[in-house]
C-alpha positions, 0 to 999 in steps of 0.5 A: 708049616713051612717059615717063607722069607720074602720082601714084607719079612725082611722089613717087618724085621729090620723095623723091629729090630731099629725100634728096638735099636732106637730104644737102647740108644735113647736110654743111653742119652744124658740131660747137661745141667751144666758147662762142667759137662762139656769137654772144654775143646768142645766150649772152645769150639762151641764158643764164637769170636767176638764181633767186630764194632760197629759204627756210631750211630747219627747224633741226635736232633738237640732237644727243645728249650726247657720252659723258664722258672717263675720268677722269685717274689721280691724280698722285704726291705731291710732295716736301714743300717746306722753308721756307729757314731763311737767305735766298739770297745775292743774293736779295732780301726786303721788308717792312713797319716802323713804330709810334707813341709818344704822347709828352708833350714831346721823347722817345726811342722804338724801333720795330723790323722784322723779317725774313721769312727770316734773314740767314746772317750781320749787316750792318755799319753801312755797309751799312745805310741810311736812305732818307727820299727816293725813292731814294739811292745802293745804294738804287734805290727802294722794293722794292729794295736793292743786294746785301749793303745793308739800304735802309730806306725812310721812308713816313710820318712825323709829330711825330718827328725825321727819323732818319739810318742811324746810327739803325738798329741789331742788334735781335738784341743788344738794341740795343747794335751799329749795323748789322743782325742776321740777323733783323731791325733796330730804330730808335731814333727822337726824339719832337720834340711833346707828341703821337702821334709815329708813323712807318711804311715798308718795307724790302729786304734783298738777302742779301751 
């Protein structure tokens, strides 16, 4: 028989032929598991710009008010506090003295200073002391007195006598004892000018 070549041969043909052709090159073909893959000229172009920002958004409508706390139940009354009618032992107490004297020569005057919260008992002489410097030997400096010590502190002072420890006395017996009552002490003080003799200080008592 006699092979004819004609239109329906010639498709027949090339259809096989890219079936065929179609079968190699999809064997051919691989599946990327991972960038490692791909050529990085290739990620580079495949890779876009970043984008521009854009603008903010309109601010948000401001929230309704929270709904107000219930308010707290009111707390029990409190013992009523006693004001201590003798100072503690150990504890310690300060205070202001001073006054002045128009004086028309050399004269004596008294000042006095007081106590806060009262002493349970006197002080002897020996533990009261006139400070006229910054501090001295039970008295460490303004504000403070070592226990069972008055330390009388010396401010300012002008036309009188320096005074000595010996000077302070129980106010509490009208002046007739050295030392220091339970309320307070006074100062028997010297004049030394025809002027306004003055002088002033603080004080710390710290209770035996």
């Amino acid at each position: 028989m006699r092979s004819r070549f004609n239109y329906a041969n010639v498709t027949a043909t090339l259809a096989l032929f890219f079936a065929m052709s179609g079968g190699a090159l999809a064997a051919k073909h691989y599946l990327i598991s991972s960038t490692k893959q791909i050529s990085p000229k290739v990620l580079k172009a495949l890779k876009g710009n970043t984008g521009k920002q854009g603008a903010a958004g309109p601010a948000g409508a401001k929230g309704e008010a929270g709904t107000p706390g219930t308010k707290g139940n009111v707390g029990e009354k409190g013992e009523e506090g006693t004001y201590p009618t003798v100072l503690r032992s150990g504890a310690t107490e300060t205070g202001a003295w001073g006054g002045g004297y128009t004086a028309g020569g050399a004269a004596e005057y008294r000042v006095v200073g007081s106590f806060p919260i009262p002493l349970a008992a006197t002080l002897n002489a020996e533990h009261v002391i006139y400070v006229s410097e910054t501090s001295v030997p039970h008295c460490p400096g303004v504000g403070q007195a070592e226990r069972g010590y008055l330390c009388v502190y010396q401010r300012f002072i002008e036309h009188t006598e320096t005074p000595k420890s010996s000077n302070i006395f129980n106010v509490d017996e009208g002046g007739k004892l050295t030392g220091v009552g339970a309320h307070g002490f006074g100062i028997a003080l010297t004049a030394n000018a025809a002027a306004l003799a003055t002088v002033s200080g603080t004080f710390a008592v710290t209770a035996p």
